[in-house]
C-alpha positions as CSV (number, residue, x, y, z in Angstrom):
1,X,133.5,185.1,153.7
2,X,131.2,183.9,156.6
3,X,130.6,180.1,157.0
4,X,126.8,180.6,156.2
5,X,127.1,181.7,152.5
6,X,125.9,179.1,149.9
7,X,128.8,177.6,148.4
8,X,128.4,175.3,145.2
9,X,129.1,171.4,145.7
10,X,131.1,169.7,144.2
11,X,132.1,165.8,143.5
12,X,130.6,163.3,145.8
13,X,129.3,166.0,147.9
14,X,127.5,167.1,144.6
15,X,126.7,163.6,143.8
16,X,124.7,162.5,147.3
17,X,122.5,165.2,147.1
18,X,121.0,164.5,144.1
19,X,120.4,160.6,144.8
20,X,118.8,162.3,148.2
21,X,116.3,164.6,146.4
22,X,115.4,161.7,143.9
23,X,114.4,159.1,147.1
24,X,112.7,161.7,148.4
25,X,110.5,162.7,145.3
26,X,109.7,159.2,145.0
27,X,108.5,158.4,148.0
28,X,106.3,161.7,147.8
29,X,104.6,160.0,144.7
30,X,104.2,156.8,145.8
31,X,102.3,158.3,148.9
32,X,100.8,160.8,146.8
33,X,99.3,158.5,143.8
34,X,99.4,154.8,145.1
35,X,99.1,152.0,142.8
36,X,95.4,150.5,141.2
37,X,94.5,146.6,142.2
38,X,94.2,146.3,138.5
39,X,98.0,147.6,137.7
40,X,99.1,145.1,140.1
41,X,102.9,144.2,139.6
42,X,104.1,140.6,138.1
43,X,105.1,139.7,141.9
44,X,102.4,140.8,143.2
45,X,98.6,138.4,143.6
46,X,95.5,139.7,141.6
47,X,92.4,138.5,142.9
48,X,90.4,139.0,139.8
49,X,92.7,136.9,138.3
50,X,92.0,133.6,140.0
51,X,88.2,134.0,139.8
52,X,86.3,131.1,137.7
53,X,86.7,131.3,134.1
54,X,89.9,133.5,133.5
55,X,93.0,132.3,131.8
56,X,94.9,132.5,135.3
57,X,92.7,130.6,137.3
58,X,92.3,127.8,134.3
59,X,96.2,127.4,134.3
60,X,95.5,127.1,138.2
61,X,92.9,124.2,138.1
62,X,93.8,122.9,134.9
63,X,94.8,119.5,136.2
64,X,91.9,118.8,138.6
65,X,89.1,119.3,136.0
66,X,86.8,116.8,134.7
67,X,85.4,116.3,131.4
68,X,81.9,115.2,131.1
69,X,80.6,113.8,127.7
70,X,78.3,116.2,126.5
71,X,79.1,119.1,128.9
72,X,82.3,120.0,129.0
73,X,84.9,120.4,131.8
74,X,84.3,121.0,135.4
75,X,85.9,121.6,138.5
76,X,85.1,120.8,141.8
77,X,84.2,123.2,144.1
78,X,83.4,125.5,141.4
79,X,79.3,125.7,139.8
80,X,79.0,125.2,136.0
81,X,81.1,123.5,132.8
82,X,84.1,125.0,130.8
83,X,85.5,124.5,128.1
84,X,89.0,123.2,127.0
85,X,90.0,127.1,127.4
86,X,88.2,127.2,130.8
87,X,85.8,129.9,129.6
88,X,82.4,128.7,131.1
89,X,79.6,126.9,128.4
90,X,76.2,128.6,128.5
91,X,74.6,125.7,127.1
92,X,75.4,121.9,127.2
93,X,77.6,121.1,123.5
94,X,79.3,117.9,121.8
95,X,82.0,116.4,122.9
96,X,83.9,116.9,119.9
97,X,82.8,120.3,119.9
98,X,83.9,120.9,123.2
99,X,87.9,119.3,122.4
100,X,87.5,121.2,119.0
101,X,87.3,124.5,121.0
102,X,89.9,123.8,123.0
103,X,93.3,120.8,123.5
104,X,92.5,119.3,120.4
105,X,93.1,122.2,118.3
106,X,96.2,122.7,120.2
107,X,97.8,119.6,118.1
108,X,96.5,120.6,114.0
109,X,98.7,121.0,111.5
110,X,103.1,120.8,111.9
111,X,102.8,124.6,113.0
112,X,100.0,124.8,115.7
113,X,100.5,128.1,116.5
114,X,100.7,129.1,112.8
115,X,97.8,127.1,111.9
116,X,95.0,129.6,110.3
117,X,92.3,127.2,110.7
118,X,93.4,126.9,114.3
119,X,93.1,130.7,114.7
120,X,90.0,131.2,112.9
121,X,88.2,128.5,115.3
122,X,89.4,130.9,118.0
123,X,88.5,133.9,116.5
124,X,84.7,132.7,115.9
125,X,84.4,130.8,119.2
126,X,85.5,133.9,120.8
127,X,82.8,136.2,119.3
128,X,80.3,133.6,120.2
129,X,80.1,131.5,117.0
130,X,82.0,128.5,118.3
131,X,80.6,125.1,118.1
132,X,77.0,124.8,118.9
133,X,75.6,121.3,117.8
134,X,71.7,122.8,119.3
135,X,72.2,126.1,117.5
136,X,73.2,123.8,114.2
137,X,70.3,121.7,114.5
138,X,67.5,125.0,115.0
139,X,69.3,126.1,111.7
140,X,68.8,122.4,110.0
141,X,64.8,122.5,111.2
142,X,65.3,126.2,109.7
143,X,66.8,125.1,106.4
144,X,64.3,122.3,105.8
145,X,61.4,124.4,106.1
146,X,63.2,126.7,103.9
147,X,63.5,123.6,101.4
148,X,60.4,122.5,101.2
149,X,58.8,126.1,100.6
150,X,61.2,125.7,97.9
151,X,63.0,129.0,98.7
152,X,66.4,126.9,97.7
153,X,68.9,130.1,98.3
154,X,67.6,130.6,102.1
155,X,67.7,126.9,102.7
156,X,71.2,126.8,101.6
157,X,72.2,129.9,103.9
158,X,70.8,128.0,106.9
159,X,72.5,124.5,106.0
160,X,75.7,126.6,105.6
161,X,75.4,128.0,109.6
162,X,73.9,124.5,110.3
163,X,77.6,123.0,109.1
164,X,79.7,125.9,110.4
165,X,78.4,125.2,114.2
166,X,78.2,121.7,114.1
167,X,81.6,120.6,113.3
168,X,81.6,116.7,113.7
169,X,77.5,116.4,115.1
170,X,75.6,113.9,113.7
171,X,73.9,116.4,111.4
172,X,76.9,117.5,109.7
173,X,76.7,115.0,107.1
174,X,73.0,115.7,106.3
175,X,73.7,119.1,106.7
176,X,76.6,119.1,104.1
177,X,74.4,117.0,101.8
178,X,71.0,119.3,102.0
179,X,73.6,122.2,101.3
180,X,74.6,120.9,98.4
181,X,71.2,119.7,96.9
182,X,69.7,123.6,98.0
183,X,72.4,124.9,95.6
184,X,71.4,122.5,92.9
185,X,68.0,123.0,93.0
186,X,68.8,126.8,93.0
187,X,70.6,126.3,89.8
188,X,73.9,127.5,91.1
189,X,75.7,124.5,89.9
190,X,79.7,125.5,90.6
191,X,78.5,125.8,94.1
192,X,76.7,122.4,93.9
193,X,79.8,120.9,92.9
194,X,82.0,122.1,95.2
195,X,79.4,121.2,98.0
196,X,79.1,117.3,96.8
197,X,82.6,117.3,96.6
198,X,83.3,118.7,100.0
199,X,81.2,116.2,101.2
200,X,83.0,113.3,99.7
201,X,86.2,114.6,100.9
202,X,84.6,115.0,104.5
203,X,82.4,111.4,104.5
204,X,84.4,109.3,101.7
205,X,81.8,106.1,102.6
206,X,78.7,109.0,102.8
207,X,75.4,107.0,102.4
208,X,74.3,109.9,99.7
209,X,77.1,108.6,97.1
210,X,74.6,107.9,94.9
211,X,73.0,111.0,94.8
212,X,76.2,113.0,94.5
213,X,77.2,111.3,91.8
214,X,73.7,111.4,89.6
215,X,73.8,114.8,90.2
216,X,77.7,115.4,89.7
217,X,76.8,114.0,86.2
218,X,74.0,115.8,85.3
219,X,76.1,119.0,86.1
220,X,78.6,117.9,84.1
221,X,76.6,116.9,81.0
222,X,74.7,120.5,81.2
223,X,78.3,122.5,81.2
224,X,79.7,120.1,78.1
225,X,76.3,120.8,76.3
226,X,76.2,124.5,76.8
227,X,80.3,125.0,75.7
228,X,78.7,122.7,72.7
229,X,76.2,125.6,71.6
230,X,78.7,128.1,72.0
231,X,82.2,127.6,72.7
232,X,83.6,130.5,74.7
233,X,87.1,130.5,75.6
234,X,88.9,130.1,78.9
235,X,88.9,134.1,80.0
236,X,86.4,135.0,78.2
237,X,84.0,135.8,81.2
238,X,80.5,135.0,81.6
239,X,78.2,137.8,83.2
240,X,74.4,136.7,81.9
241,X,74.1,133.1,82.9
242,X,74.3,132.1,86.9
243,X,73.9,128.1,85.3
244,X,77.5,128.3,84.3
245,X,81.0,129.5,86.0
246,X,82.0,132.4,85.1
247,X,85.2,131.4,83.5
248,X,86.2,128.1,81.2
249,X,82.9,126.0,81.2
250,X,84.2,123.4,79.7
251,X,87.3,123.2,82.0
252,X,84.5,122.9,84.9
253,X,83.0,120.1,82.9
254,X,85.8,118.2,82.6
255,X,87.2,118.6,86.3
256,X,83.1,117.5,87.3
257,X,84.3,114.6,85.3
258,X,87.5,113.7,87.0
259,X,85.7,114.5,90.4
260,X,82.9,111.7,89.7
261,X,86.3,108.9,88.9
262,X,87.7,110.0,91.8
263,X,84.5,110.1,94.3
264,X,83.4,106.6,92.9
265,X,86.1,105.3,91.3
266,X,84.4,101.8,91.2
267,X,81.0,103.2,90.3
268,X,78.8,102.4,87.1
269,X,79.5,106.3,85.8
270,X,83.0,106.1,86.7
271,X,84.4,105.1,83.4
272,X,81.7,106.7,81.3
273,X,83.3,109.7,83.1
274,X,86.6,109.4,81.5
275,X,85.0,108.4,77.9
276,X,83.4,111.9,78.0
277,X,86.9,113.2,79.0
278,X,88.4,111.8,76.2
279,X,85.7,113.0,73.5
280,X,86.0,116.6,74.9
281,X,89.9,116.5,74.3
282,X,89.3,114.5,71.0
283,X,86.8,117.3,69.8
284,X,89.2,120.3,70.5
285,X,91.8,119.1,68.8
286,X,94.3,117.9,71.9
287,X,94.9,114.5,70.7
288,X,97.6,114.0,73.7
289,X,95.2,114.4,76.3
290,X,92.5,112.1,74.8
291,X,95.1,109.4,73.6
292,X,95.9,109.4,77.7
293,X,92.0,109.1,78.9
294,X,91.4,106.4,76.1
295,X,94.7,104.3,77.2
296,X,93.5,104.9,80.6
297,X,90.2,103.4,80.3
298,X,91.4,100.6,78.5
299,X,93.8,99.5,81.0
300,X,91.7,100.5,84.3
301,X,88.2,99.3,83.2
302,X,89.1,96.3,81.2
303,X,85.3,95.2,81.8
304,X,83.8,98.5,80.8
305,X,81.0,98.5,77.4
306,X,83.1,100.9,76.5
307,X,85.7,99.2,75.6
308,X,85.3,98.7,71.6
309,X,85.0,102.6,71.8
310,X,88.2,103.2,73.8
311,X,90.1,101.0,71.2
312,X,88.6,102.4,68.2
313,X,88.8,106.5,69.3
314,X,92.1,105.7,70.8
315,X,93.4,104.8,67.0
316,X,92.6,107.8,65.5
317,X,93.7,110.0,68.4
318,X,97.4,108.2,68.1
319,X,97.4,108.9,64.6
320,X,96.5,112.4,64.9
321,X,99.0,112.8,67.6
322,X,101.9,111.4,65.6
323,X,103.8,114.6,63.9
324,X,106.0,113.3,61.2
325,X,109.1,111.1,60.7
326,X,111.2,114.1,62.6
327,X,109.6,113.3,65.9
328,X,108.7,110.4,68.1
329,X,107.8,106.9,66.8
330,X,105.9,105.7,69.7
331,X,102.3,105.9,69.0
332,X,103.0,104.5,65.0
333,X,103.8,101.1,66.7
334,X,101.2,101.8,69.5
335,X,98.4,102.4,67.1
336,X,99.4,99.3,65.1
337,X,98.7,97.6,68.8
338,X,95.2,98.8,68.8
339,X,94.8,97.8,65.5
340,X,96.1,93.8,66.1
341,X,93.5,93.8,69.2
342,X,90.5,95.6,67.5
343,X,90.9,92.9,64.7
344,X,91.3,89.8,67.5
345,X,89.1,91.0,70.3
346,X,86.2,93.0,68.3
347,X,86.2,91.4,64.9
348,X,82.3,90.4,65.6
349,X,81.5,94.6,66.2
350,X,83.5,95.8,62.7
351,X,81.0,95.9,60.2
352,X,82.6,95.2,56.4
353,X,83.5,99.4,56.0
354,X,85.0,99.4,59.5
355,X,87.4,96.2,58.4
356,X,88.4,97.5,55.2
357,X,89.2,101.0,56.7
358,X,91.1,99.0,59.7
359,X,93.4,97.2,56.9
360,X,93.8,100.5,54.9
361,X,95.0,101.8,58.3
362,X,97.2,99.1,59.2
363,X,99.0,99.3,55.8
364,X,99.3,103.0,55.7
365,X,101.0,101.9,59.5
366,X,103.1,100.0,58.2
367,X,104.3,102.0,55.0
368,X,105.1,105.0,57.7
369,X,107.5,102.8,59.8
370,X,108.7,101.6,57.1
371,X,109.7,105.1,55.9
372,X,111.1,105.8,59.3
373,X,113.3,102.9,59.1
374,X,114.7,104.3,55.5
375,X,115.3,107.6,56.4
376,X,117.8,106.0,59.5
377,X,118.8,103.9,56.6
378,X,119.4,107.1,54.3
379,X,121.0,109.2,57.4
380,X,123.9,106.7,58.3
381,X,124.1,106.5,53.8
382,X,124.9,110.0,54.0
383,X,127.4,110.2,56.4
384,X,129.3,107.1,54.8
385,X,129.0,105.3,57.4
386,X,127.6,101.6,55.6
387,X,127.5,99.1,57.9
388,X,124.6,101.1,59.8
389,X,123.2,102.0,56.6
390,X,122.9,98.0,55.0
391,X,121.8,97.0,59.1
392,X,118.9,99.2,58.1
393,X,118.1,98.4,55.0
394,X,118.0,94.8,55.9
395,X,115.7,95.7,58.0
396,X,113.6,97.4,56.2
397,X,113.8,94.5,53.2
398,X,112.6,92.0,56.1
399,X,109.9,93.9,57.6
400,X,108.2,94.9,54.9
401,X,109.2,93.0,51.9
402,X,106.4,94.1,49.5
403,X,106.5,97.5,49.5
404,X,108.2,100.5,47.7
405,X,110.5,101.6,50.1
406,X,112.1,97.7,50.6
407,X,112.4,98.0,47.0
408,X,114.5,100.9,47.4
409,X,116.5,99.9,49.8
410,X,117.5,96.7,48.0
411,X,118.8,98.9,45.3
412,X,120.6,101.0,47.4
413,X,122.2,98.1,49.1
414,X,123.1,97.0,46.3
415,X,125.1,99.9,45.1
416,X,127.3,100.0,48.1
417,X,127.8,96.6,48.9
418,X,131.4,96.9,47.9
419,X,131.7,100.2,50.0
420,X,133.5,100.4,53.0
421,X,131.7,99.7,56.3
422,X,133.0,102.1,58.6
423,X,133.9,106.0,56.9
424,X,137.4,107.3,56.3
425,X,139.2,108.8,59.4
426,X,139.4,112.1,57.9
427,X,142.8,113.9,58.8
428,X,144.5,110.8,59.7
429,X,148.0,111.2,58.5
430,X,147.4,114.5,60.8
431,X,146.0,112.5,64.0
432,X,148.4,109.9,63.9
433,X,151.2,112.4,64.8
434,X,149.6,113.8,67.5
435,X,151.0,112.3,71.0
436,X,148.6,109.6,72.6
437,X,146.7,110.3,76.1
438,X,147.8,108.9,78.9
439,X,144.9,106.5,79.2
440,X,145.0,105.1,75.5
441,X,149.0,104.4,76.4
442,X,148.2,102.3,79.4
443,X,145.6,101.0,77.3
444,X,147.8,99.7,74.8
445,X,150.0,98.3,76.9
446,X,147.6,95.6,78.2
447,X,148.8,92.5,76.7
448,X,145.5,90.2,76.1
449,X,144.8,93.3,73.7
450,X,148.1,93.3,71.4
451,X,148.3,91.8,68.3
452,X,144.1,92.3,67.8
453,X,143.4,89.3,69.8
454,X,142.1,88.7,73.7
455,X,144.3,85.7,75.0
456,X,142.4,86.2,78.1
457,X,140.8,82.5,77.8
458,X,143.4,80.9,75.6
459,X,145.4,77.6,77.4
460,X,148.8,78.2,78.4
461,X,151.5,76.9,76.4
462,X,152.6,73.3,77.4
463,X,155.7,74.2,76.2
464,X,156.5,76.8,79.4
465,X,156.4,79.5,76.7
466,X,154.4,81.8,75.9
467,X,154.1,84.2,72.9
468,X,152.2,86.8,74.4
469,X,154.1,90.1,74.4
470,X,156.3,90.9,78.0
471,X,155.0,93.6,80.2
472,X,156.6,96.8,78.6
473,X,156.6,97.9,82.2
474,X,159.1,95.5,83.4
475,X,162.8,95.8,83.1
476,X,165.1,92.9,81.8
């Protein structure tokens, strides 16, 4: 075989030659196909990225920029304002509008990063419907025409952009307001109310309290007196009349009612706002509900006109609440309460029917408590055990001593006076055999308790002895 013939390689040999060829073919494409300025590698420096405006060059000149009050950052050197992002303002914007867009969102909510209102902010400043207080105050002019033409749903499109882009202007507040009152004029109330509301929660001192809460009423008033004509249940859905929600108007009502408390709590409709509360549970028949807006306009608003009412609803919604001698006592002694301080307190309102139904109340009162106390009387009777059952029955004989039921229970205390006052041990030749616990042995052994007596105060015995029983723990 001549030494020109092509022989196979093999191991390093074999090994070199490929890591040859693969150099090779990559320097051929590198020459071939070079690299694009916008591909550039992470070592490597992009031009385009340090120009004005881009997130590189921001992180760059961070630091030097200055922020002017009422246009935005700049830096020096460098023509124009940015914002907190360092992409450049068209147009001269709040400050707040300008931190908004950028650091001060950084520190919103425990999450920043997760925040969604942080992200949304982004989102719309990014696709050009940031913060603009001059674009917010052409869509106010807008909106006002709109209002006085008295085309109410276009007005309230154009106060809605007027409060998305001016976050924190001076015209937010009348923005937010003349949003609300479009909607109301328009006759869509549930957006009204959520739009005074809104308010409130945005400008808790807002100069247009007032207003908001006239008109919070009102809305209220309407819903209660609609559900009045027709009651319609909770998902039973309304489709015909853009006046009302479209679910549970009465539920509306009442939440518009709790809304005015809240908004104003120490405003003239504020406890007229719980009164109607309470008659709205009191007519359907939740007694629980009223009881707890009655109580709580008594104690809250002690100076409210309401008052006499508040007392005299309150009654009857404790006694309708009460559900028999099986269950809780609490509003029986509560209601006889109400009736002690309608009797003191508003004895010059009750006309001669209201007093005589007042006493026929307070007796019944007193009969059922009475009754109560019997049947503890009668359950501890039952189960033999007497002394609880003649505690009882004394009571009942002192509390109410001229009634039927003391007259039973002084017959019935009479037949068991000789009785027993605590029941048999039943089984007790049987327990008495069984051994004792370990803690009722070392319980026994305690000498101040032997012999039924507690020696624990007694004087020692001048004598130098003592008849109290020796430790059964010590050895002579």
């Amino acid at each position: 075989m001549s030494t020109g013939s092509s022989l196979p390689l093999r191991g390093p040999l074999r090994a070199r030659a490929k890591f040859a060829i693969a150099l090779i073919t990559a320097f051929a494409l590198l020459n071939a196909a070079p690299i694009r300025e916008s591909c550039a590698w992470p070592w490597s420096s992009d031009p385009a990225a340090s120009k004005p405006g881009t997130a590189q060059w921001w992180k760059e000149n961070k630091k030097l920029a200055v922020f002017d009050a009422g246009q935005g950052y700049r830096v020096p050197g460098v023509d124009g304002y940015f914002d907190g992002n360092g992409r450049p303002i068209a147009a001269p914007i709040a400050p707040e509008a300008v931190i908004a867009a950028g650091e001060g969102t950084e520190e919103v909510g425990l999450l920043p990063g997760l925040d969604p209102r942080v992200q949304y902010d982004k989102v719309k400043t990014a696709i050009g419907y940031g913060p603009n207080e001059q674009f917010a105050r052409q869509s106010y002019v807008l909106g006002d025409q709109a209002f006085r033409a008295k085309k109410f749903k276009e007005a309230a499109q154009q106060f809605e952009t007027a409060v998305s882009r001016g976050p924190h202007a001076q015209i937010e507040q009348d923005a937010m307001f003349m949003r609300a009152e479009s909607y109301f004029f328009a006759d869509d109330y549930i957006h009204a109310r959520d739009a005074y509301d809104e308010l409130v929660k945005e400008y808790a001192n807002t100069r247009y309290m007032d207003t908001v809460i006239d008109r919070e009423w009102k809305i209220a008033r309407y819903w209660e007196e609609k559900d009045a004509e027709y009651h319609h249940y909770e998902l039973t859905p309304n489709a015909t009349d853009k006046t009302r929600p479209w679910f549970d108007t009465i539920g509306h009502a009442i939440k518009t009612y709790e809304s005015i408390r809240l908004n104003d709590p120490t405003g003239p409709r504020a406890d007229d706002a719980i009164m109607a509360t309470a008659n709205i549970y009191f007519r359907y028949g939740q007694f629980e509900e009223a009881d707890y807006n009655y109580t709580l306009l008594r104690k809250e608003y002690p100076r409210s006109e309401l008052q006499f009412e508040a007392h005299l609803l309150g009654l009857q919604a404790k006694l309708r609440k009460y559900q028999g001698q099986d269950y809780d006592g609490a509003p029986l002694e509560e209601a006889k309460t109400l009736v002690k301080q309608l009797n003191s307190q508003f004895s010059g309102r009750l006309s001669k029917e209201e007093k005589d139904r007042l006493g026929t109340v307070e007796g019944q009162l007193n009969m059922e408590i009475a009754s109560r106390d019997y049947r503890m009387a009668a359950y501890y009777d039952y189960k033999e055990d007497y002394g609880a059952a003649k505690f009882y029955y004394a009571q009942v004989i002192k509390k109410y001593p001229n009634t039927e039921v003391a007259k039973k229970a002084t017959d019935r205390v009479a037949s068991i006076k000789d009785l027993p006052d605590e029941p048999p041990k039943k089984l007790a030749f049987l327990i008495d055999k069984l051994p004792e616990n370990r803690e009722r042995t070392r319980v026994a052994r305690i000498p101040e308790l032997q012999n039924k007596g507690t020696r624990l105060a007694e004087l020692p015995d001048k004598s130098g002895t003592s008849d109290t029983n020796p430790d059964p723990t010590t050895t002579k």
